[in-house]
N, C-alpha and C positions, 0 to 999 in steps of 0.2 A: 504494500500500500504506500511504499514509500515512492513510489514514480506520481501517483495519486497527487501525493503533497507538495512532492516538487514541482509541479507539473501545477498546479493552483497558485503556488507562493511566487511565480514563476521567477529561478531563481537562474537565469539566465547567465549571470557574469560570475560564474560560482569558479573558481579554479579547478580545474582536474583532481587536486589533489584531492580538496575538499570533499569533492564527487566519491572517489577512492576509498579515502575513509570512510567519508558516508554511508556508502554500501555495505563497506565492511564490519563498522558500528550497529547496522539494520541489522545484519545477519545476527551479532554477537547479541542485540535485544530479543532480536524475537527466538533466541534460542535461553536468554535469561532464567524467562518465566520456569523452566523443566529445569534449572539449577538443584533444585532439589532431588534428582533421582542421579545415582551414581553414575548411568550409562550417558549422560550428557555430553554432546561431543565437546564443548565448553571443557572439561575436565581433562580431554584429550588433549588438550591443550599446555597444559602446568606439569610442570614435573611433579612426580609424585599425585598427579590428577585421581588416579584412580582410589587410592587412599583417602586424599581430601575429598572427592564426591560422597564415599562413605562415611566418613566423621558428617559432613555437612546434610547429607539424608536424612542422619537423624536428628541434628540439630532444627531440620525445618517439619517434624511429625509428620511425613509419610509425603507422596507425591500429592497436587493440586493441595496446597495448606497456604502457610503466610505468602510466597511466591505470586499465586492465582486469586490474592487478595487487593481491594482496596488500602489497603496497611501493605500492604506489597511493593504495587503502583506507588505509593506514597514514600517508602522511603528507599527504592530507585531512584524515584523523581531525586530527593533531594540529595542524596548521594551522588547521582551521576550530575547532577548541580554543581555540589563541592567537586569533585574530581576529574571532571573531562579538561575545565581550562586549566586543572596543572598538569594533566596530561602532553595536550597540544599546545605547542606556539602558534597563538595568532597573527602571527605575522605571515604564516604560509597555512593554515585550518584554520577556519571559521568556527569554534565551538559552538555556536549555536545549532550553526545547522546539525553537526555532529551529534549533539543533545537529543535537538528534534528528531534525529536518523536515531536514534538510541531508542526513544520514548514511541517512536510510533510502531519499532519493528519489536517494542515488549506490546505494548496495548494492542496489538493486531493479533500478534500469539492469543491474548487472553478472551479475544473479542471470537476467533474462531473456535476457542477451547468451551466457549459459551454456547457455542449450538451443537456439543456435543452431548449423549447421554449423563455423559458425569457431572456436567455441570461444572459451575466455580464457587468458590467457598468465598464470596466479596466479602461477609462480615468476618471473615476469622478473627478471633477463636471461635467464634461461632458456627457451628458444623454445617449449618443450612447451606442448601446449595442452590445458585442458582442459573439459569439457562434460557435461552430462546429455541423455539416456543415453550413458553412456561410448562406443556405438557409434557414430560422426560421422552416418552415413546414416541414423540414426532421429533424428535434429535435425531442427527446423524450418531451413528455407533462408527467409533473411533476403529481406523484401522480394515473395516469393510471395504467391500466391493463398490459402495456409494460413494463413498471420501476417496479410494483409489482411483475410480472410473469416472466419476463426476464431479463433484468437486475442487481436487486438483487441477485434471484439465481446462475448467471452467476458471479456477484463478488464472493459468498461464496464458488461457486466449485473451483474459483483462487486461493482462500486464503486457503483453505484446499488442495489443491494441492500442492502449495509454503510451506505448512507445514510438508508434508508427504515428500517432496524435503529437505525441511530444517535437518528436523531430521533423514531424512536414513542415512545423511552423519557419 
C-alpha cells in the first residue's frame, strides 16, 4: 500500500535513495507486526536471531498479542519516532518519508491480518478479538486456497496497476 501513499502524497523529487530505503523500511514494517513468532524472517536477520525470536515469543504471550494491538501500533509509532532520525542522515534520507514507509507497511500487515479468521487482539490485554466482517466465518482462513489464489493475486494486479498509474504521469 505503500505505492498507494506515494502515489497520493505525490512525492515526486524524493531521491533514489530515499525510495530505496523506503521500500526496504515497508518490507521491515509490514513484516514487524509477526515479530512475535520465532520463524520471523526479521530474526533471520540478527545474529543469534533464532535465539532472540525465542526469548522474544514469549516475552510478547503467544503470536497476534501486544504486536497486532492498538498499544502495539502505539509504541512502534513512537519508537520508530525516536529512532529512524538517529538512524539516517538527512542530508541524503528523508526520515519522514522513511517513518511513513515504516508505519504504513506495519498498519497494512495489521489491516489484512483483520479480515482474517483470527482476528486482532486491538485492546490487548484484553483477549477480545476483532475482524472485518464482524462475522469470524465470512473471514478469509489464513493460509487457504482463497488468500493463495485470490487474494494475493488480486493485491499484485493493485500494485502493478498503481504503478503503471504512477509512472505514465
Amino acid at each position: 500500500m505503500l505505492v498507494t501513499a506515494g502515489e497520493y502524497l505525490q512525492l515526486e523529487n524524493l531521491a533514489i535513495i530515499t525510495v530505496v530505503v523506503a521500500l526496504v523500511v515497508n518490507e521491515i514494517g509490514a513484516l514487524l507486526p509477526d515479530i512475535d513468532q520465532a520463524s520471523n524472517r526479521l530474526w533471520d536477520l540478527l545474529p543469534g536471531g533464532e535465539i532472540l525470536g525465542k526469548v522474544f515469543g514469549k516475552l510478547f504471550l503467544g503470536h497476534r498479542s501486544l504486536s497486532h494491538s492498538f498499544l502495539g501500533v502505539f509504541l512502534v509509532y513512537r519508537g520508530s519516532e525516536w529512532l529512524i532520525p538517529k538512524l539516517f542522515n538527512n542530508s541524503f534520507v528523508d526520515p519522514a518519508i522513511i517513518f511513513g514507509s515504516l508505519m504504513v507497511g506495519y498498519v497494512s500487515h495489521l489491516i489484512l491480518d483483520g479480515l482474517t479468521e483470527e482476528g486482532l487482539p486491538l485492546l490487548f490485554p484484553i483477549k477480545w478479538k476483532f475482524g472485518l466482517p464482524p462475522i469470524k466465518k465470512m473471514r478469509i482462513k489464513s493460509g487457504r486456497w482463497f488468500e493463495n489464489y485470490v487474494v494475493f493475486p488480486l493485491l499484485l494486479v493493485y500494485i502493478g496497476w498503481r504503478l503503471v498509474v504512477l509512472f505514465s504521469k
